[in-house]
N, C-alpha and C positions, 0 to 999 in steps of 0.2 A: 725853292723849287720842290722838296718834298713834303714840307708840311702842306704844297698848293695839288700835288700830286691824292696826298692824305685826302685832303678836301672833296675834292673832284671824286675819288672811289665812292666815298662814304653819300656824297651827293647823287650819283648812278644811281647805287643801295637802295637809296632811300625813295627812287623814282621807281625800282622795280619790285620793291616788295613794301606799300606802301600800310601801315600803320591800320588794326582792324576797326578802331574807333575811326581813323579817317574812310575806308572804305563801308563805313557803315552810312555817309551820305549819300549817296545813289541808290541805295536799298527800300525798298520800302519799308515803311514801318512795322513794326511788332505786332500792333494790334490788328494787320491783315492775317495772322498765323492760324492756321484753319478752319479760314472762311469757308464757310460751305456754298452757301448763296453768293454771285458774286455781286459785291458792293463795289463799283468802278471807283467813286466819288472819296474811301478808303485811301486809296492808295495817292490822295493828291498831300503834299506838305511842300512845307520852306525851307531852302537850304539856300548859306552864302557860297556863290560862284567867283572866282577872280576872271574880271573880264578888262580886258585892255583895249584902252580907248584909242585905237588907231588913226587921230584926227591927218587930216591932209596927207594921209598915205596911198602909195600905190601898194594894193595887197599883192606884187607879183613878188615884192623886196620883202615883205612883211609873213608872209604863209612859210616859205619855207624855215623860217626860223620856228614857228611857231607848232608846224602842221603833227608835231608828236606829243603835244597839249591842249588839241583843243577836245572841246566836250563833246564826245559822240554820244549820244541818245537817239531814241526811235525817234521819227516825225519832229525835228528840229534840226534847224541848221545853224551851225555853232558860227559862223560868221553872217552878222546882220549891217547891213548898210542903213543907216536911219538918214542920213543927207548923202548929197555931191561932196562932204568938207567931212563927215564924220563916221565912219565904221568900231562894229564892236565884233569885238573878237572874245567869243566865251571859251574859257579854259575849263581843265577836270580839278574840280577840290580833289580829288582822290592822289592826285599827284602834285598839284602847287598850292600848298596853305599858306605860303606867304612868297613873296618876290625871291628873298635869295633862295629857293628851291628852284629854280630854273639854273639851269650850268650856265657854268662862268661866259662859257661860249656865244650861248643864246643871249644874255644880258647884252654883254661887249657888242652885240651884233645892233642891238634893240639900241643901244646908246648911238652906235652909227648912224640910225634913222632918226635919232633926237628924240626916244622914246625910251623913260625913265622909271623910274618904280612909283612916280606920282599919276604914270598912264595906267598901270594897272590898281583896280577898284575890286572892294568883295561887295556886292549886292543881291540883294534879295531874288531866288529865282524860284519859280512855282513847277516843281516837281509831278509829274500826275498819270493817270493811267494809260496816255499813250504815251508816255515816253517809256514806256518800260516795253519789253521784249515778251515772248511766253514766256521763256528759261527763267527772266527772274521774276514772273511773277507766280510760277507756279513752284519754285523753289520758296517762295517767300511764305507762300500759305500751305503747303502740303503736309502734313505730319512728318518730322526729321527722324521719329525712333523707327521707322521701318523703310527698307527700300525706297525711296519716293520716284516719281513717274521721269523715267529714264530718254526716252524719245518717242517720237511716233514716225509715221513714213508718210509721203504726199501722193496719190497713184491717180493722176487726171486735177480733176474738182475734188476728190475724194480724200480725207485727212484721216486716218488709220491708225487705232490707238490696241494696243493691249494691257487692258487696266487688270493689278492685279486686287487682291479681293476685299484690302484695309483702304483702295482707292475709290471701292464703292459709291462711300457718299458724297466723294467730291466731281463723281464724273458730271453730272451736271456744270457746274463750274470749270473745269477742266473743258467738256466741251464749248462751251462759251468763249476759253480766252482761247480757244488755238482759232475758233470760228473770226474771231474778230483778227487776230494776228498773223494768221495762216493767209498770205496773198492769194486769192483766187480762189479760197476755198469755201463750197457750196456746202458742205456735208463731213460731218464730223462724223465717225465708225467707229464702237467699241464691239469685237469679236468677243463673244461667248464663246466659256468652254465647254460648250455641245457641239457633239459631233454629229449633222441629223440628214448625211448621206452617206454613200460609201465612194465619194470623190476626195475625203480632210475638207470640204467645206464649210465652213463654221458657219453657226445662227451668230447674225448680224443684227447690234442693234443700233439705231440713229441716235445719236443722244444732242445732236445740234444739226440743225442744214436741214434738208428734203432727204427724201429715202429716194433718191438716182442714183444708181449703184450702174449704172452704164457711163462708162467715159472712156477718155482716150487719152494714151500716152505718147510723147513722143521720146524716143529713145535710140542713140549710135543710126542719130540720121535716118531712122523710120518711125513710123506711127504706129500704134495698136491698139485696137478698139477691142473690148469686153467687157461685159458684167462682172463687176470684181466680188461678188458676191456668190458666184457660182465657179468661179477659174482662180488659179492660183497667180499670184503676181510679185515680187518682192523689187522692190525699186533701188533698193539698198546691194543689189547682184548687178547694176547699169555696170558697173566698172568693169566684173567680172566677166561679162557677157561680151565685151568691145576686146576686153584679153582673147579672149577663145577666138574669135571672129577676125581678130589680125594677124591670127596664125594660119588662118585657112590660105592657100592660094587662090587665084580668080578660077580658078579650072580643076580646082580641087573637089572631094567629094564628103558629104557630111550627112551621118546617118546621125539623129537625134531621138534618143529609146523614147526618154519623157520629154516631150516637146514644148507641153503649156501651152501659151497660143503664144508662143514665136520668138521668144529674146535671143535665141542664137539662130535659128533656121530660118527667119526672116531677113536679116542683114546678110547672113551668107549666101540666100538666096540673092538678094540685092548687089552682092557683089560678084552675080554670076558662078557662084559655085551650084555642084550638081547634089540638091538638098532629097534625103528622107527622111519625114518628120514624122513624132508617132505620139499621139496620148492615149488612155485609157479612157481617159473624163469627155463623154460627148460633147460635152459644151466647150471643152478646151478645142477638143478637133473642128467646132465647129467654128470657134472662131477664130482659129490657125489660117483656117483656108480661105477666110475671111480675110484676113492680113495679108494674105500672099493677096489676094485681088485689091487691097487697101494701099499696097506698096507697087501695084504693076508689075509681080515677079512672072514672066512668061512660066507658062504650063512648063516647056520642058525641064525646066531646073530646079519645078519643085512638088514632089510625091506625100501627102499627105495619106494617111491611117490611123485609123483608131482600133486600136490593138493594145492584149495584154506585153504588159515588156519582154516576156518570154517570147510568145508569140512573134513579136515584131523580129527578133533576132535569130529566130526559127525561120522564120519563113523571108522576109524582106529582106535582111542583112543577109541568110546563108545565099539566097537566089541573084542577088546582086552584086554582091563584093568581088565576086571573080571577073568580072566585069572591069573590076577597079584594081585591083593588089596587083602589085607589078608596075603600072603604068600610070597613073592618079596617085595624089597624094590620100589619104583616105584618112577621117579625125571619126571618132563617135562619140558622144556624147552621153554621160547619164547624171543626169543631175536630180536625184531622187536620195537627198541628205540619208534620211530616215532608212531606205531598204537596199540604194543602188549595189549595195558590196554582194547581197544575195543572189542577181542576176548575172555575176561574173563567170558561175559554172557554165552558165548556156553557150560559152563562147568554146569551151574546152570541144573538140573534135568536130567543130563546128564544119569545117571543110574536108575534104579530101587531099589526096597531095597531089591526083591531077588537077586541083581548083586553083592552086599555087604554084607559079614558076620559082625555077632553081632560085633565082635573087632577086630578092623583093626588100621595099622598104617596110618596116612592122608597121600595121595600121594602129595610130597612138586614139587611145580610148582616155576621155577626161572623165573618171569617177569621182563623184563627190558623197564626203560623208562625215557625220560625229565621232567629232574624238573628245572625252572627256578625260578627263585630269590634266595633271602637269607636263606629263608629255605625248603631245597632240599628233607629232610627226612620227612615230614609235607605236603608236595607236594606233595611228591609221595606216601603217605599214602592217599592222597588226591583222587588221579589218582583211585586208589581200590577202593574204594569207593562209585566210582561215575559209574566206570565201572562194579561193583559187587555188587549192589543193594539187598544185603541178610542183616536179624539181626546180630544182633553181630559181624561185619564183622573184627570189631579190633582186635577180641579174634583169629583169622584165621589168621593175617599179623604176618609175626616172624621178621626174621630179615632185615634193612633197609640198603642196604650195598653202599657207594657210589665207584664206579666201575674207572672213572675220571672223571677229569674237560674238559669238550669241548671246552666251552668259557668262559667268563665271567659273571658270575650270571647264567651260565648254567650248571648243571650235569647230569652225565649218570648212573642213577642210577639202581641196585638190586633186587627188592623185596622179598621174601620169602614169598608164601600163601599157607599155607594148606590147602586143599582139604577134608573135612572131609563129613559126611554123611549129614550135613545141607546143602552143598552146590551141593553136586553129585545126592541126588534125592530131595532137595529141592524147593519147591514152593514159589514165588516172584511176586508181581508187576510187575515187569519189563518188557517192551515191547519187544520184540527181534526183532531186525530189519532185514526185509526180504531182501530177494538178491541186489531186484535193490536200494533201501536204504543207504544198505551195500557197492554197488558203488558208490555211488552217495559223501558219505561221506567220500570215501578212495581217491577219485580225488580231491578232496576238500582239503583234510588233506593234497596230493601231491603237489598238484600246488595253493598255497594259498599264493603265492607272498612272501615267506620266504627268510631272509638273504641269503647271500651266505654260510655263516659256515655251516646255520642250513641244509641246503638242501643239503649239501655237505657230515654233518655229517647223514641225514636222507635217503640217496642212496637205503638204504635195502628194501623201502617202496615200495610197487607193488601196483599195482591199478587194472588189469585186478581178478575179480571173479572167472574165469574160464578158463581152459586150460587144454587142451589133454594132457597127458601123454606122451614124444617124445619116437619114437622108434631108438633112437640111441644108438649104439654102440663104443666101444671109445678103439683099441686093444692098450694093455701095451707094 
């Protein structure tokens, strides 16, 4: 019993950390390693597969024994029916090189069915460029000494890469296999690091597909339509956005400083809450209001403007929120990574203390913003801090949520502050910095010679103070 005990561990072992010479069958070959042109025709070879010959079986006795060995590959199906009398069932080399590598279990099982170690066969199988994934085919070819290309994101038809600058000459090739791999996608995008508005829109360039840079997403049960080439989008914040939006009540109230064209303001609108949404970037606003008539959100539940952030919380939030504190649940939003912690002084003496009843619930503000180094939550406790210059300001910070990881020793974090009457008609030291100030240090904070990641990941950052509200119209 314990030498059978020995067995069986040592057998698991051997199934879950499988051998790199054996895990070097499913790989493509060596001589793919950076390919710059892509050669499809490359990556075809021969490897022996163990496939069992499940003559005269029912596969409903035969799959569950089997179903944690067989061979997953793209575009193949590891169980093939060649007659009414004869099925094959292909296994992974990477985990059975010979019959006794299957547990005791699964054999004994296969013997109950009258299927022996003479059913299973290694034969020749033709490996080739669609059975592989992107992942491994662009691991295979990519240069290993540097960074190599980490993910991209899908927003519509539109497949969105940030190549950084040793990935140059393989974007060609890169656009190609995510074109051919990427389901549904028309249009492969790598973002240049020029900045050639004052919305963080980057020059776009097409390296596979057509240059249609209009599509549509659907997202937490709505749809959004925009130019992703002129508005901010990240598809990889879907989770985060369905977080914030289950918090709202149906009859709740939701001010959103940066609004983008919609990922929180449009589902809260959707779920009948009473929404104010704000961008600076005309094209965002333009096609905010667009989504609201895209989703059928009734006029009165949802207030679009296009406004600086300051501005929006000067004037929309101080005029409105009395309206709401006390009696409404009330959430704001600022989701502007890159600057939002600098817009927190505008909230300090925001009101008066007739605009506030004796007892009220604190209106919860979600800021979001970079924390670098090792400690992200300390950081960003930091960031409040220094940007909200009131007593007790720890006693205000709730919860410190980290949202992802960007880069390395970088996150994207959270915050929760409550808004309570120390802060709404509170008195402070604190200088508030006048307009031109207020420019002076958003350009700064823009173009201050950052990474490529950081400026890539910092897009949403505007720099312009001030802009007219557009008068466009956008019919459904």
């Amino acid at each position: 019993m314990f030498l059978h005990r020995i067995a069986t561990y040592f057998n698991r072992l051997s199934l879950r950390y499988p051998s790199p010479l054996i895990m070097q069958n499913l790989k493509p070959d060596a001589h793919v390693y950076q390919m710059q042109k892509l050669n499809r025709d490359a990556f075809t070879k021969v490897i022996k597969v163990p496939v069992l010959h499940a003559d005269n079986m029912k596969m409903s006795s035969v799959l569950p024994l089997m179903k944690k060995f067989l061979l997953k590959l793209e575009k193949f199906k590891p169980i093939v029916r060649v007659n009414s009398d004869n099925t094959l069932v292909y296994l992974n080399p990477e985990l059975i090189t010979k019959y006794s590598d299957l547990p005791l279990n699964v054999r004994t099982g296969l013997e109950n069915l009258t299927l022996t170690e003479d059913n299973v066969k290694f034969e020749d199988f033709i490996l080739n460029y669609d059975n592989y994934g992107a992942e491994a085919i662009l691991e295979a070819v990519l240069p290993k000494e540097n960074e190599g290309f980490s993910s991209y994101t899908k927003v519509g038809h539109i497949v969105h890469v940030n190549l950084r600058e040793h990935l140059e000459p393989y974007k060609e090739l890169i656009g190609e296999v995510l074109f051919d791999k990427v389901k549904a996608c028309e249009s492969v995008v790598n973002k240049v690091n020029i900045i050639d508005n004052a919305y963080r829109n980057f020059e776009m360039e097409v390296i596979k597909g057509t240059n249609n840079m209009h599509t549509i997403v659907k997202e937490n049960n709505c749809r959004f339509e925009f130019d992703f080439s002129k508005v901010y989008w990240n598809s990889r914040l879907c989770t985060e956005h369905s977080r914030i939006v289950k918090q709202l009540r149906p009859n709740g109230v939701l001010f959103d400083v940066f609004a983008g064209v919609g990922p929180f303001a449009i589902p809260a609108g959707k779920k009948k809450c009473l929404v104010y949404a704000n961008d600076l970037n005309p094209e965002s606003y333009k096609w905010l209001m667009h989504n609201k008539k895209l989703n059928k959100i009734p006029d009165e539940y949802f207030h679009g403007s296009c406004l600086d952030g300051r501005d929006f919380i000067q004037t929309v939030i101080k005029e409105n929120l009395p309206k709401f504190i006390g009696r409404k649940q009330v959430i704001v939003t600022m989701n502007l990574p890159a600057l939002a912690v600098e817009f927190l002084d505008t909230f300090i003496g925001l009101l008066s203390n007739k605009d506030i009843p004796n007892i009220f619930e604190p209106v919860t503000v979600f800021v979001y913003c970079f924390a670098k180094g090792e400690h992200s939550e300390e950081t960003a406790k930091s960031l409040i801090r220094e940007n909200l210059p009131i007593k007790n300001i720890d006693s205000k910070i709730g919860d410190i949520f980290k949202v992802r990881t960007v880069s390395s020793m970088k996150e994207f974090m959270r915050v929760t502050l409550n808004l309570d009457r120390d802060i709404l008609v509170g008195a402070t030291d604190c200088k508030r910095k006048n307009s031109n100030e207020y420019n002076k240090d958003l350009k700064k904070n823009c173009y201050d010679g950052r990474n490529d990641e950081e400026q890539k990941e910092n897009e949403q950052c505007v720099q312009d103070s001030r802009s007219e509200k557009p008068q466009i119209e956008i019919k459904s």
